[in-house]
C-alpha positions, 0 to 999 in steps of 0.5 A: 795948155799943151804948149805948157806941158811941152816946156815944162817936159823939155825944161825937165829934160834939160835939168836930168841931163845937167845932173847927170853930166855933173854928176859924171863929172864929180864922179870922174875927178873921184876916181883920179889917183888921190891919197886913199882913194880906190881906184875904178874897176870891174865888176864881177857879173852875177853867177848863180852858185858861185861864191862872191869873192872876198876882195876889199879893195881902198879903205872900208869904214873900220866900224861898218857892219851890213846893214848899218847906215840910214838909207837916204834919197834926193842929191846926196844919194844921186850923187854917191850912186853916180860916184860908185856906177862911174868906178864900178860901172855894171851893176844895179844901185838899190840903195844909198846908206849915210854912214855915222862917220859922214861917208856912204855905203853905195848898196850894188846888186846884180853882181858878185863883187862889189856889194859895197862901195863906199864913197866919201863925203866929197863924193869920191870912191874911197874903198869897196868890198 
């Protein structure tokens, strides 16, 4: 029974491990200069008592207001934060929100810029805020 576990954890294993490089993979060819796309950067680590600077960086949504979106889970949203953490590497993803235009809103915290990244359909960074 033992020996089961053991495959069933090292299958497991396995399986994170191919996710995550296919995820760095789709995330990499995200952040190659195509039209519109922005390109990857630094986040700005979180200082208690200064201001987040207001820096919109690519394109933002034109109807996006905080807290819009439906907060999703499973593949989609594991592939949109890998997509945002491998542009903007750094910070913490506390949620993934699908956008009514198809695209997602990669919520970051633990820094003070970029709170927002959004990621397209295809899963490549198209702007950050």
């Amino acid at each position: 029974m033992s020996r089961r576990k053991l495959t069933a954890s090292i299958a497991a294993g396995i399986a994170v491990i191919a996710v995550a490089i296919g995820g760095y993979a789709i995330a990499d060819s995200g952040s190659s200069s195509s039209g519109g796309a922005a390109t990857a950067g630094q986040v700005i680590p979180f200082d208690r008592g200064n201001p987040s600077p207001a820096t919109q960086v690519g394109q933002i949504p034109p109807n996006f207001s905080e807290g819009s979106g439906t907060i999703i889970t499973g593949t989609a949203a594991d592939r949109a934060k890998a997509a945002a953490l491998a542009a903007y590497p750094g910070g913490t993803v506390n949620r993934v929100a699908l956008l009514s235009n198809g695209e997602y809103n990669v919520h970051m915290i633990g820094v003070n810029w970029p709170h927002h990244i959004f990621v397209s359909k295809n899963f490549k960074v198209v702007g950050a805020e």
